[in-house]
TIDREN-773941 format. One line per field, with one value per atom (N, C-alpha, C): residue number from 1; atom name; x, y, z. Coordinates in nm, 3 decimals, padded with zeros to 5 digits. Layout:
resi = [NUM	...]
name = [CA	...]
east = [X	...]
north = [Y	...]
up = [Z	...]
END
This chain:
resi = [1	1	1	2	2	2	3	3	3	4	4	4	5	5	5	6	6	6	7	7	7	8	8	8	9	9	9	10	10	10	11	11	11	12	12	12	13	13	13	14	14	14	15	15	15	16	16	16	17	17	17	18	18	18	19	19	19	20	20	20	21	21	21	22	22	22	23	23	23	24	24	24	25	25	25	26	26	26	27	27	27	28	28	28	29	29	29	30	30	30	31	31	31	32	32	32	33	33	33	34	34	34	35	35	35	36	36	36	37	37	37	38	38	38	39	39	39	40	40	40	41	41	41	42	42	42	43	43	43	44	44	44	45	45	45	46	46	46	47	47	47	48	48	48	49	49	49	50	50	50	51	51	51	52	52	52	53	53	53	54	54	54	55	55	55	56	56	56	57	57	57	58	58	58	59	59	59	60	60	60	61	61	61	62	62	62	63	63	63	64	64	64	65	65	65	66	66	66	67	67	67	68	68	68	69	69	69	70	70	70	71	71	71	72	72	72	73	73	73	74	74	74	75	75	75	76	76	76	77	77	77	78	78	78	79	79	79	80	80	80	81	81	81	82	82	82	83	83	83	84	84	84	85	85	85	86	86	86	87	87	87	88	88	88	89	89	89	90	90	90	91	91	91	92	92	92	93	93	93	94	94	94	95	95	95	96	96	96	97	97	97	98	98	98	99	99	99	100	100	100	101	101	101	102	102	102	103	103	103	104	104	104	105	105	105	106	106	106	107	107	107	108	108	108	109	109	109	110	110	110	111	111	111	112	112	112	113	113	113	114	114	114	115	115	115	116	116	116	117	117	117	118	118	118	119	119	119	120	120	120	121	121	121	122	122	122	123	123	123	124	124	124	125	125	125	126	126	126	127	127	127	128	128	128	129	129	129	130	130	130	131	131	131	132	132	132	133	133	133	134	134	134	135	135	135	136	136	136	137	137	137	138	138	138	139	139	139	140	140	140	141	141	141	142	142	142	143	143	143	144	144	144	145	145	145	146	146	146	147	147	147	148	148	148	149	149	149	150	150	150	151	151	151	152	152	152	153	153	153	154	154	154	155	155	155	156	156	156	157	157	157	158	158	158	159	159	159	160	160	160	161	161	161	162	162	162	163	163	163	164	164	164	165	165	165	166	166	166	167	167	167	168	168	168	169	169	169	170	170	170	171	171	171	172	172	172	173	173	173	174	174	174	175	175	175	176	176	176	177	177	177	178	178	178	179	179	179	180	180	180	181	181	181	182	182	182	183	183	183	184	184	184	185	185	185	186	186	186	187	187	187	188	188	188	189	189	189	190	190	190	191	191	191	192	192	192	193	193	193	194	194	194	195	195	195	196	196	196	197	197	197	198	198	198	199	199	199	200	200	200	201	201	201	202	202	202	203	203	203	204	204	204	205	205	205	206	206	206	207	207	207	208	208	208	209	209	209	210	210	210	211	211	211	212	212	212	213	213	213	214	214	214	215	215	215	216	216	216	217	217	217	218	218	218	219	219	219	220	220	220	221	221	221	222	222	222	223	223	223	224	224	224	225	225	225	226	226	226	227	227	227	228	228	228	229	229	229	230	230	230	231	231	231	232	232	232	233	233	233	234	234	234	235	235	235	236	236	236	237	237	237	238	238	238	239	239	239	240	240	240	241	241	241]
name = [N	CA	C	N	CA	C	N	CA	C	N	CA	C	N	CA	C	N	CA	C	N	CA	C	N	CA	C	N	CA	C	N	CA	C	N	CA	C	N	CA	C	N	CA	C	N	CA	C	N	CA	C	N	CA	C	N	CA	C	N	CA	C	N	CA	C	N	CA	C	N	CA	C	N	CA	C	N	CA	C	N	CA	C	N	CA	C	N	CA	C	N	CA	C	N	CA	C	N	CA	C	N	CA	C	N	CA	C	N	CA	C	N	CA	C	N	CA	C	N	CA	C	N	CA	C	N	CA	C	N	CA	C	N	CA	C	N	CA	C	N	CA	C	N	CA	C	N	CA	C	N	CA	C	N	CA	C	N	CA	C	N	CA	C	N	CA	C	N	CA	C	N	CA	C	N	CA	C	N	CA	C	N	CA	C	N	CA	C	N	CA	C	N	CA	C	N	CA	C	N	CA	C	N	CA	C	N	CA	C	N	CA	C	N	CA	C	N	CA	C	N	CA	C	N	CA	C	N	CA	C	N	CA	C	N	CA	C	N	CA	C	N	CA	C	N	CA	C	N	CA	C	N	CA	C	N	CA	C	N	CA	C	N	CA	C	N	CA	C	N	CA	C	N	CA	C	N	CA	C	N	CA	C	N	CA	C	N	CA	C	N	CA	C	N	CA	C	N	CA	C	N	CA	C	N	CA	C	N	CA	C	N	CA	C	N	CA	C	N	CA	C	N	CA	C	N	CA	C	N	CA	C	N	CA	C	N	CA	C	N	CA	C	N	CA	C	N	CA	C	N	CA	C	N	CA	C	N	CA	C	N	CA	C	N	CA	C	N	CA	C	N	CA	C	N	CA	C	N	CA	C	N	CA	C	N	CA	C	N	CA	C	N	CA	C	N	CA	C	N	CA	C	N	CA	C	N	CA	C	N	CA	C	N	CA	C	N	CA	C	N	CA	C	N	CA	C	N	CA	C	N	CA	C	N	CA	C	N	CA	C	N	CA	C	N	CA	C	N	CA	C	N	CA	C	N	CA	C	N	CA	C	N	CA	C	N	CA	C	N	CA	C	N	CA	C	N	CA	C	N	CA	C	N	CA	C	N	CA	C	N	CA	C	N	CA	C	N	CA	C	N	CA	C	N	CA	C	N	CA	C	N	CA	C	N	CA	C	N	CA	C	N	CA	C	N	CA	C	N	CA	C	N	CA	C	N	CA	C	N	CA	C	N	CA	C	N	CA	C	N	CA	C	N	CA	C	N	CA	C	N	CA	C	N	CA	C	N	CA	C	N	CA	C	N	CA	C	N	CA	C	N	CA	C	N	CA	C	N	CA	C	N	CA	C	N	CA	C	N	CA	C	N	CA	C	N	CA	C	N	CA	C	N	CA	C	N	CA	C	N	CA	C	N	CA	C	N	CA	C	N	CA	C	N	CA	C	N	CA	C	N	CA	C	N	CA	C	N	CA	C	N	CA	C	N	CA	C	N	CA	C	N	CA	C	N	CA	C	N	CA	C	N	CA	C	N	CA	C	N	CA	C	N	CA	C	N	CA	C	N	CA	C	N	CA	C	N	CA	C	N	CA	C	N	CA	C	N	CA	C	N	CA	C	N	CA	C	N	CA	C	N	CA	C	N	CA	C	N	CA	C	N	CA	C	N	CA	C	N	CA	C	N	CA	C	N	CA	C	N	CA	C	N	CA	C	N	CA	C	N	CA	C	N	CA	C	N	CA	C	N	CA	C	N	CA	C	N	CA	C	N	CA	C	N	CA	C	N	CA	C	N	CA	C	N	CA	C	N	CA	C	N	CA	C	N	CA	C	N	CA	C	N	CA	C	N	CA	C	N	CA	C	N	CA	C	N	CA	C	N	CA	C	N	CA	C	N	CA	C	N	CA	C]
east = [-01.979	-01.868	-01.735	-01.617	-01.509	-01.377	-01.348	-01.270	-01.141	-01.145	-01.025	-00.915	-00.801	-00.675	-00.610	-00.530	-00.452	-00.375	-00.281	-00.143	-00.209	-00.268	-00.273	-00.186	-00.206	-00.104	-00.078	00.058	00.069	00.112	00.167	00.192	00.406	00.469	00.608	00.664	00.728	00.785	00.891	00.876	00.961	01.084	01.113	01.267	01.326	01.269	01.264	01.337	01.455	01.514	01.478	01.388	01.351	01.414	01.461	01.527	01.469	01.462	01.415	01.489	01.548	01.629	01.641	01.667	01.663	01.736	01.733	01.827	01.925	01.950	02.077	02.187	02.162	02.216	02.245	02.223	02.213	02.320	02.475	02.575	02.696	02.584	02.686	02.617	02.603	02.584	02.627	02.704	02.752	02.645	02.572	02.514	02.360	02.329	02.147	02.144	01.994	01.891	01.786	01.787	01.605	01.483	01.431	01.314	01.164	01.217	01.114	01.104	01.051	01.066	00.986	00.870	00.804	00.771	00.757	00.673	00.543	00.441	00.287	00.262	00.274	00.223	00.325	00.356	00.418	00.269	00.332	00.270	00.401	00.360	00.462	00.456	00.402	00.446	00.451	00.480	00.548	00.486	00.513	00.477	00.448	00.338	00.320	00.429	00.427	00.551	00.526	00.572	00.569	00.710	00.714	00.779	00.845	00.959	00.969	00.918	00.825	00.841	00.748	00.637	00.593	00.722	00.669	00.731	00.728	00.801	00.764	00.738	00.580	00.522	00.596	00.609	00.697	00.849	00.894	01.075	01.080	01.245	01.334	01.330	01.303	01.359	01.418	01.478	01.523	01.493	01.395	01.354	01.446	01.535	01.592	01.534	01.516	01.484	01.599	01.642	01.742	01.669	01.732	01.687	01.883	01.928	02.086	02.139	02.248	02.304	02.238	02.185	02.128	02.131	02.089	02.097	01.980	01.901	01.742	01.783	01.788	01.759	01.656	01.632	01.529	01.616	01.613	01.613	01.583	01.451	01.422	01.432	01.378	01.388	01.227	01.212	01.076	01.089	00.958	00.874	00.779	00.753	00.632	00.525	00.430	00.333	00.203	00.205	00.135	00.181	00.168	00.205	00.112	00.129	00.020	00.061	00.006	-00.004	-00.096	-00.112	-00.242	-00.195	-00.310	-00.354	-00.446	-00.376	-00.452	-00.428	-00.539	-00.488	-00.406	-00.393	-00.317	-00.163	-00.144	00.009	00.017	00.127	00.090	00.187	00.148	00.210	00.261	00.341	00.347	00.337	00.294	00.313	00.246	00.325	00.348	00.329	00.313	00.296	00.355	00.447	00.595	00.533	00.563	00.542	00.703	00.737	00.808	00.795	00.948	00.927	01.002	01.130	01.262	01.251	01.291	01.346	01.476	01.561	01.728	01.778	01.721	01.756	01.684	01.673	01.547	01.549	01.648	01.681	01.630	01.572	01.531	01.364	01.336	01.159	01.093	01.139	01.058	01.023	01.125	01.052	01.022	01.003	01.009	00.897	00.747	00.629	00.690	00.780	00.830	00.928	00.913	01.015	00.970	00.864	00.829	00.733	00.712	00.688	00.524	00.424	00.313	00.322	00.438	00.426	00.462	00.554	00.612	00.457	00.363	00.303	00.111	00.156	00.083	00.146	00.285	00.273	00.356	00.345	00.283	00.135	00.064	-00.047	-00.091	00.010	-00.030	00.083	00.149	00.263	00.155	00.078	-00.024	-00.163	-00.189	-00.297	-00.239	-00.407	-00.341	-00.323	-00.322	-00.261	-00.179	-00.049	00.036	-00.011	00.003	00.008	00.114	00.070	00.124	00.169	00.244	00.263	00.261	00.179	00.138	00.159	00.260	00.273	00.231	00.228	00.206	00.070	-00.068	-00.208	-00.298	-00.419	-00.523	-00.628	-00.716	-00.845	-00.937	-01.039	-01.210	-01.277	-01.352	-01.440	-01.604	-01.696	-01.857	-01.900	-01.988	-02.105	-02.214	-02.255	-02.421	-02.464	-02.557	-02.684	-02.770	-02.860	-02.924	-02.815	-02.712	-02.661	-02.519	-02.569	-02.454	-02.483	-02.578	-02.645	-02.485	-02.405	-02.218	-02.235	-02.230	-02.231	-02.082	-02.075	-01.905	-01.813	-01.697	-01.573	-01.526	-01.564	-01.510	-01.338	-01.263	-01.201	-01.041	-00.928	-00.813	-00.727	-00.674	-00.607	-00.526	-00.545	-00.433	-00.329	-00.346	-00.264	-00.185	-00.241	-00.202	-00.286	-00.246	-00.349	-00.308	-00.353	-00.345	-00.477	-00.401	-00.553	-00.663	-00.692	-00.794	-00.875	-00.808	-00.888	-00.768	-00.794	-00.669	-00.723	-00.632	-00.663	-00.669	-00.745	-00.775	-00.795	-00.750	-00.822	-00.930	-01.027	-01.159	-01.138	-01.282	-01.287	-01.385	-01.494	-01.630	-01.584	-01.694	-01.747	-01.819	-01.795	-01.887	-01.889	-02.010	-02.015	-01.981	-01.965	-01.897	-01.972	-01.939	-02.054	-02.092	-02.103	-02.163	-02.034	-02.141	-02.095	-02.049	-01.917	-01.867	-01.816	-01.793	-01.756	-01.596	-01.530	-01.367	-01.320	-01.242	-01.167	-01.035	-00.910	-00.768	-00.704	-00.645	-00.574	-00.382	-00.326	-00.179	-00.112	-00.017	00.060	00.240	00.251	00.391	00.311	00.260	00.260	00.134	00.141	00.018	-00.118	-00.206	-00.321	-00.453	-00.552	-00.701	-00.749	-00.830	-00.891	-00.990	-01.100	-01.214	-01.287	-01.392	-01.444	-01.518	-01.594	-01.702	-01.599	-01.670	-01.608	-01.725	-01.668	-01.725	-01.645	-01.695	-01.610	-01.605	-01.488	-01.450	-01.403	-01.350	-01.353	-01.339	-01.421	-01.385	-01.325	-01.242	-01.185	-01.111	-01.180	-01.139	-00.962	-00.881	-00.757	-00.789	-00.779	-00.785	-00.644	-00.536	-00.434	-00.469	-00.561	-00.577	-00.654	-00.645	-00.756	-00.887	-00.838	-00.956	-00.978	-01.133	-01.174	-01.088	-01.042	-01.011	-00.997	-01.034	-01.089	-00.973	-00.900	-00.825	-00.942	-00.955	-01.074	-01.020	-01.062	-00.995	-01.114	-01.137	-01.208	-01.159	-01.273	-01.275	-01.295	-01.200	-01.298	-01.394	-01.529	-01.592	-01.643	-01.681	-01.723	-01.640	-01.467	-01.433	-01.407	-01.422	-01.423	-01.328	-01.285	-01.170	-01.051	-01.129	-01.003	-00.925	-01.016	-00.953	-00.886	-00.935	-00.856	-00.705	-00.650	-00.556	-00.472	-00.541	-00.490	-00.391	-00.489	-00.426	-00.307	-00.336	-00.220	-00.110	-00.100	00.027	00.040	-00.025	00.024	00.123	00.008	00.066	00.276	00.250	00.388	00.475	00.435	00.541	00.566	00.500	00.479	00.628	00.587	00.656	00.841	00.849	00.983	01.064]
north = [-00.875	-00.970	-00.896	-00.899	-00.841	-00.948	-00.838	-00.833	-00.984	-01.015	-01.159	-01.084	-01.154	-01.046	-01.099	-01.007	-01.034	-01.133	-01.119	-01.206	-01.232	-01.373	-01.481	-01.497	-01.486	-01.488	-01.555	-01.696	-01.738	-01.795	-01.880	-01.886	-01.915	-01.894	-01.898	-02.026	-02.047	-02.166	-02.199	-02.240	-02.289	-02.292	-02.334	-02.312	-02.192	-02.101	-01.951	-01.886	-01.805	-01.725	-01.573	-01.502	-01.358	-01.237	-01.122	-01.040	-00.917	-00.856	-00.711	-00.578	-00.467	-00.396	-00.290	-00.174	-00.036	-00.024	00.031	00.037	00.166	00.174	00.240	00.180	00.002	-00.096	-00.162	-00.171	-00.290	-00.346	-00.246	-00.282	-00.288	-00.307	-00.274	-00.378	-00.487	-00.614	-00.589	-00.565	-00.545	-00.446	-00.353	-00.253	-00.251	-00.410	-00.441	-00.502	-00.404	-00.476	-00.507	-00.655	-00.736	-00.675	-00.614	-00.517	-00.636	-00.739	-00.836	-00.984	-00.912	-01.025	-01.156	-01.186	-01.247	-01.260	-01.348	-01.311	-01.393	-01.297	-01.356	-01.415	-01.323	-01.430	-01.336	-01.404	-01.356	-01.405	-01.286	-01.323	-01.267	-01.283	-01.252	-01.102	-01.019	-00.883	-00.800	-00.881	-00.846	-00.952	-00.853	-00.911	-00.858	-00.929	-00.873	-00.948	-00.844	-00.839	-00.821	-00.920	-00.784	-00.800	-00.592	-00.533	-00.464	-00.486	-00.435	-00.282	-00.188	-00.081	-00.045	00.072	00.134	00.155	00.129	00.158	00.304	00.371	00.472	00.446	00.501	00.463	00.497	00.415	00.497	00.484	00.429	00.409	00.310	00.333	00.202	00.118	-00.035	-00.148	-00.215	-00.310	-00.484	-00.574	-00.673	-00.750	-00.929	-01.001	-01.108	-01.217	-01.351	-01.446	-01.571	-01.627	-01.808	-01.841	-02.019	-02.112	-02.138	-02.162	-02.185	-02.298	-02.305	-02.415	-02.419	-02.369	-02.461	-02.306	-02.331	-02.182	-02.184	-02.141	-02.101	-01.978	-01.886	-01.707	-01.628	-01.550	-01.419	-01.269	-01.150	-01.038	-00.965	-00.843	-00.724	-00.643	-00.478	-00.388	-00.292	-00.310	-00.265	-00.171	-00.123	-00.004	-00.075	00.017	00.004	00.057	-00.016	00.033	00.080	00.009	00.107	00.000	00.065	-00.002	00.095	-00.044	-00.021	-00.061	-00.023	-00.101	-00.151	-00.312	-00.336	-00.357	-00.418	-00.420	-00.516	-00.654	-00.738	-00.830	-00.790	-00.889	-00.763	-00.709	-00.562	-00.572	-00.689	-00.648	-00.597	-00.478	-00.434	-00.502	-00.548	-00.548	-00.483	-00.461	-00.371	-00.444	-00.446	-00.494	-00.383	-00.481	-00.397	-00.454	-00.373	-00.434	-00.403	-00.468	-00.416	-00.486	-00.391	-00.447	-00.429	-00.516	-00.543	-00.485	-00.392	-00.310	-00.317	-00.398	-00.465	-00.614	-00.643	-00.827	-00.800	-00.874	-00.821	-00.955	-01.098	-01.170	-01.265	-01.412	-01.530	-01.602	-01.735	-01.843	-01.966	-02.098	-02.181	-02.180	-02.361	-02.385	-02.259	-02.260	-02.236	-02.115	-02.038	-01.877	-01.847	-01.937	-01.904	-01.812	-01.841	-01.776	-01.637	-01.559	-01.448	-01.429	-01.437	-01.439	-01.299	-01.221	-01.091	-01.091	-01.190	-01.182	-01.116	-01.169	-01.142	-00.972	-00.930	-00.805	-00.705	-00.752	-00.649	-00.642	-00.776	-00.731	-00.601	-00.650	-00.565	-00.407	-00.433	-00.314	-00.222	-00.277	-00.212	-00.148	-00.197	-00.160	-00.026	-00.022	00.058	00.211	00.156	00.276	00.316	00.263	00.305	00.396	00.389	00.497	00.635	00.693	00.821	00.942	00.863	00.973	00.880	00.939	00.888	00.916	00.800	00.812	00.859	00.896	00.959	00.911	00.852	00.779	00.881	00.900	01.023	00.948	01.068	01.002	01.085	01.219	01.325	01.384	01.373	01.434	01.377	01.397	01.411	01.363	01.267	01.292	01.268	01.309	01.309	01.262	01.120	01.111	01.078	01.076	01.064	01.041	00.906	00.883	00.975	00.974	01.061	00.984	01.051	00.964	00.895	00.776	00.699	00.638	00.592	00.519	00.598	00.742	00.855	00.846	00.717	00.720	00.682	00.634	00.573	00.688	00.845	00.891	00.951	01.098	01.134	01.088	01.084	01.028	00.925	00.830	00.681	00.644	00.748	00.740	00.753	00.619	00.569	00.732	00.691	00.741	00.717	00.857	00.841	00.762	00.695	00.576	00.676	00.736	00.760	00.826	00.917	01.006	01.067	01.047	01.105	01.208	01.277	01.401	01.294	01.209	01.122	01.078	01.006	00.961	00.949	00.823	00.791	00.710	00.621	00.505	00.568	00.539	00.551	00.391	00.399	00.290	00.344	00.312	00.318	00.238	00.263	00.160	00.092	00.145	00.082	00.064	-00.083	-00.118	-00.023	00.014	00.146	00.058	00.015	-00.098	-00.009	-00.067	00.002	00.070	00.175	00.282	00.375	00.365	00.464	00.551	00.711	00.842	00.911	00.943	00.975	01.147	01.220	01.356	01.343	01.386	01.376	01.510	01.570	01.663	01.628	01.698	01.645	01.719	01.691	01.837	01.808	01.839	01.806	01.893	01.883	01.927	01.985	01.903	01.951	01.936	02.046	02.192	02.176	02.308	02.307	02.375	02.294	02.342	02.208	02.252	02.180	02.176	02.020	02.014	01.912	02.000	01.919	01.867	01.754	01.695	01.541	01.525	01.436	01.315	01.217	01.079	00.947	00.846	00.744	00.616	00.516	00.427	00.320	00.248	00.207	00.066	00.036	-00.080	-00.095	-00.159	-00.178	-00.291	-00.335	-00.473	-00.493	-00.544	-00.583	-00.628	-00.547	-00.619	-00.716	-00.874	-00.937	-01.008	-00.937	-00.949	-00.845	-00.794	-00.716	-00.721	-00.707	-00.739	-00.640	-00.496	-00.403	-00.372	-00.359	-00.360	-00.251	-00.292	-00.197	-00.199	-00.144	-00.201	-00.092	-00.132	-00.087	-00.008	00.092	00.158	00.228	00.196	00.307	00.407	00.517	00.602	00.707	00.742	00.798	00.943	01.030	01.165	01.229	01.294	01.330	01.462	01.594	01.680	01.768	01.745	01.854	01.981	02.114	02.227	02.268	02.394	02.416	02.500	02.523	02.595	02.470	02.386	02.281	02.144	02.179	02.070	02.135	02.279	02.368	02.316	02.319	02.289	02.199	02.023	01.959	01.901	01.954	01.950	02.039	02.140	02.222	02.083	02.037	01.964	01.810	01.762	01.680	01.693	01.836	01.855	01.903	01.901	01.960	01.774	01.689	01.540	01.464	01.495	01.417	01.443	01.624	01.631	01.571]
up = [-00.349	-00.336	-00.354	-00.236	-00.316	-00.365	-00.455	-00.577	-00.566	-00.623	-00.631	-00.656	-00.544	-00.563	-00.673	-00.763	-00.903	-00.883	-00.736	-00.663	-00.593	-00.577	-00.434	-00.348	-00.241	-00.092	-00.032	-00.015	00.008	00.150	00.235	00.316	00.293	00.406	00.366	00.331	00.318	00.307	00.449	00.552	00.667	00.654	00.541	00.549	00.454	00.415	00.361	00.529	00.459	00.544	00.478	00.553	00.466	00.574	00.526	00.503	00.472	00.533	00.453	00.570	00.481	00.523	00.434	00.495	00.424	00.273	00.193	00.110	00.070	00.200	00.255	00.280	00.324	00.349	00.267	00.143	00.024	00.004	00.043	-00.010	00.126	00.233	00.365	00.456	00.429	00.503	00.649	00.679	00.812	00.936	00.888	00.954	00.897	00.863	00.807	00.935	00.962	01.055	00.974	01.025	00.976	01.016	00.895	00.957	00.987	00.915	00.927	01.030	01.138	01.227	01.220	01.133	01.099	00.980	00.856	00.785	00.735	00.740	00.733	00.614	00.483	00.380	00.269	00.126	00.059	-00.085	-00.217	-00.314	-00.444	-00.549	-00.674	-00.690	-00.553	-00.598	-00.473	-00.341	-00.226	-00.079	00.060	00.193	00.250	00.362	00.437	00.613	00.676	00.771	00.923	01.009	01.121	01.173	01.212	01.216	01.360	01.405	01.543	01.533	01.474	01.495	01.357	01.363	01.264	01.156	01.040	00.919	00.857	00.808	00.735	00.573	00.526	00.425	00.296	00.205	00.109	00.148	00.249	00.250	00.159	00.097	-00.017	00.066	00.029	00.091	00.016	00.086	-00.043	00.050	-00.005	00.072	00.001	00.078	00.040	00.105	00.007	00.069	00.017	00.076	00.002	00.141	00.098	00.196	00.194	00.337	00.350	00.297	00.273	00.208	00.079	00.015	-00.102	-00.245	-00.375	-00.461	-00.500	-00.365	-00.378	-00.342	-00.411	-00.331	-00.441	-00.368	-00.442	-00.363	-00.452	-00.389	-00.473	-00.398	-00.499	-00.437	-00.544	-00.441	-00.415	-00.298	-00.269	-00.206	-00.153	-00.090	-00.033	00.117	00.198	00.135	00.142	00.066	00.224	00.305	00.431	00.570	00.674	00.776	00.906	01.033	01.113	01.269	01.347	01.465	01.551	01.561	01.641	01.732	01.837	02.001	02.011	02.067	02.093	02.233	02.311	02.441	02.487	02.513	02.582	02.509	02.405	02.361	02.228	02.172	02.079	01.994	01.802	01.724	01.623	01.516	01.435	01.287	01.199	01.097	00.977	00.866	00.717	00.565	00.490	00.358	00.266	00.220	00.148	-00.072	-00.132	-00.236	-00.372	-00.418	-00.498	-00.636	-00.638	-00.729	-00.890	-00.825	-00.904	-00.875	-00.982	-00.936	-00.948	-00.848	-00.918	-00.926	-00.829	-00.890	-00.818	-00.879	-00.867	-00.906	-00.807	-00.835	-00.741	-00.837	-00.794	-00.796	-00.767	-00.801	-00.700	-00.534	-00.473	-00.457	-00.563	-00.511	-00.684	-00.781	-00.944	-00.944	-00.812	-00.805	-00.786	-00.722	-00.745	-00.806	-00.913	-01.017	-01.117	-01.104	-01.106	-01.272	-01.344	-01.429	-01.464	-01.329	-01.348	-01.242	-01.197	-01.178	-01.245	-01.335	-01.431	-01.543	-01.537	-01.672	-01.569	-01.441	-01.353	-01.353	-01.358	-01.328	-01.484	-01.591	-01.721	-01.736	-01.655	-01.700	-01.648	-01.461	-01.370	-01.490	-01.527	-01.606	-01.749	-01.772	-01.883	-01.847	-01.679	-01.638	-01.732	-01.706	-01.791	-01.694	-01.528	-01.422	-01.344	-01.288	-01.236	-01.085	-01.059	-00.904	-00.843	-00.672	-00.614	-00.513	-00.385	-00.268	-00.168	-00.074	00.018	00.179	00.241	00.422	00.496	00.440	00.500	00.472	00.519	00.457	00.554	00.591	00.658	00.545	00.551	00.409	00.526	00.516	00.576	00.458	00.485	00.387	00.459	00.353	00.421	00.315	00.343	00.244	00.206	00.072	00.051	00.045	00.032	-00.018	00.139	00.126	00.194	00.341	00.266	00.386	00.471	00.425	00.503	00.649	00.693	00.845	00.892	00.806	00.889	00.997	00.958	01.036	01.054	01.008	01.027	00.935	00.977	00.874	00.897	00.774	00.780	00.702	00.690	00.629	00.754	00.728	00.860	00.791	00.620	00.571	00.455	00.413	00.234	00.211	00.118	00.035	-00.041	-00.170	-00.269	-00.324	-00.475	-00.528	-00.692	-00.747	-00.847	-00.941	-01.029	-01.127	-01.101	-01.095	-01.121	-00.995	-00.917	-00.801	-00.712	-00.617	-00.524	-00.449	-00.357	-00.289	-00.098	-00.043	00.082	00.126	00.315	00.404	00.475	00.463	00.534	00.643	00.741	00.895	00.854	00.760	00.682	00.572	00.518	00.394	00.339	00.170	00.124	-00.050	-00.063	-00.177	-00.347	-00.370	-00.578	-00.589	-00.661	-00.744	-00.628	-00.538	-00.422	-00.426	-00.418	-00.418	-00.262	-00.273	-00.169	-00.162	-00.025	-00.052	00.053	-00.020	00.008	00.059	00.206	00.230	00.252	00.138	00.172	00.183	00.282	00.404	00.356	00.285	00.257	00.355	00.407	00.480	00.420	00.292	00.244	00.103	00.018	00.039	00.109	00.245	00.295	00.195	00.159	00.143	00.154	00.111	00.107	-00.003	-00.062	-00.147	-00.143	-00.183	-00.180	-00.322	-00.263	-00.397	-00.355	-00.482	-00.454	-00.536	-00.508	-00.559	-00.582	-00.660	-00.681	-00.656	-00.587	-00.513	-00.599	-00.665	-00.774	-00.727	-00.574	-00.568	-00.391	-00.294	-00.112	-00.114	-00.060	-00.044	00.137	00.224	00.335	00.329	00.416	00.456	00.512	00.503	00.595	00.701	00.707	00.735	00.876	00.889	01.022	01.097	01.219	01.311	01.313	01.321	01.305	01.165	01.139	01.039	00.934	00.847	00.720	00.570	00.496	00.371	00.273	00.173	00.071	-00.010	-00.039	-00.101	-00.190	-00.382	-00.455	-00.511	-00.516	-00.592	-00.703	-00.755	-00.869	-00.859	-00.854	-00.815	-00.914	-00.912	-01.000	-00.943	-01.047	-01.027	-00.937	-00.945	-00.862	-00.888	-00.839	-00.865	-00.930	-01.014	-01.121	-01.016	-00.880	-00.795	-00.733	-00.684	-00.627	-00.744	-00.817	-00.940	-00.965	-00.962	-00.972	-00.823	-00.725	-00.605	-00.604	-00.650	-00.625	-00.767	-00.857	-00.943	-00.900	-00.799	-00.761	-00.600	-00.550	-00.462	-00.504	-00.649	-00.700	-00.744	-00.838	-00.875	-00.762	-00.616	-00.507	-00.438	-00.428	-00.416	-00.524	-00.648	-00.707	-00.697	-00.652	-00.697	-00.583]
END
């Protein structure tokens, strides 16, 4: 069975005017483009979007919402957290998943649900891992099941989320159920090198916001070698600066 999301996802509210724009722009109203031409569903710790145009993973945003005339507004400041492009019926879309990082301000009943309270105490907890994550745009990962059901066959793995000493989050094209042991190759490109290592799959959870199959997958790395554990702590500290 997978996992019940922390933030339930709502649908918009119709008369919600949403906003989302670089934060290069924050203070220059005049020269914001609406990166969000639609929006699909919102929850108390971001949206999902579609977007005239692939997103770059990891850009600043501020995403604003009021309803006009009235002193309903919300605005925080976010980050893309991954973005995509489908193909359906021969026309292509682009959409994205923006998550909320600041509340800066959040007024009125209808947006009180993002009012950041159950993300700030989410994302205390994420500031208490005892490895900091990493937000990765640039890397290659190959992954493959062992064991019995390695019949998948090849590499089921779209691409790197994120990563830290510990494990890191990948999108898969397959379901790969909890606890099953996986073997990981991650190809970084800024600093170029490779690191390999086995893993344990800690949680699969289907996007269902997409048409082709893809599953949010976090693992655990286990048993990785002491050259490649060196590796990716010099990739980690070239990432963060």
């Amino acid at each position: 069975m997978e996992e019940r999301r922390k933030h339930p996802r709502i649908k918009p509210d119709p008369l919600f005017r949403i906003q989302v724009y670089t934060a290069d722009f924050a203070e220059n109203p005049l020269h914001r483009t609406n990166l969000a031409q639609r929006c699909l569903d919102l929850s108390a710790r971001g949206a999902c979007i579609v977007t005239p145009g692939r997103l770059r993973v990891g850009a600043p945003i501020v995403v604003a919402i009021d309803i006009p005339d009235t002193a309903t507004r919300f605005r925080g400041k976010a980050t893309v957290r991954w973005s995509q492009s489908v193909e359906k019926q021969g026309r292509e879309a682009h959409v994205a998943g923006v998550e909320i990082l600041q509340v800066l301000e959040c007024e009125g009943e209808r947006v009180e649900f993002m009012s950041g309270r159950a993300a700030r105490t989410l994302a205390a907890a994420d500031n208490r891992r005892s490895h900091h994550r990493v937000l990765v745009s640039e890397a290659e990962v190959t992954c493959t099941v062992s064991g019995l059901i390695g019949s998948f066959g090849g590499n089921i793995a779209k691409s790197l989320v994120d990563i830290s000493e510990g494990g890191c989050k990948i999108i898969l094209v397959k379901k790969v159920e909890q606890d099953h042991k996986v073997k990981l190759h991650l190809t970084f490109k800024h600093p170029a090198m490779k690191v390999e290592t086995e893993g344990i799959v800690r949680s699969c959870v289907r996007d269902t916001m997409t048409l082709a199959p893809k599953y949010d997958t976090r693992i655990e790395f286990q048993n990785m070698p002491n050259e490649d554990a060196a590796r990716l702590r010099l990739a980690l500290k070239t990432l963060s600066e």
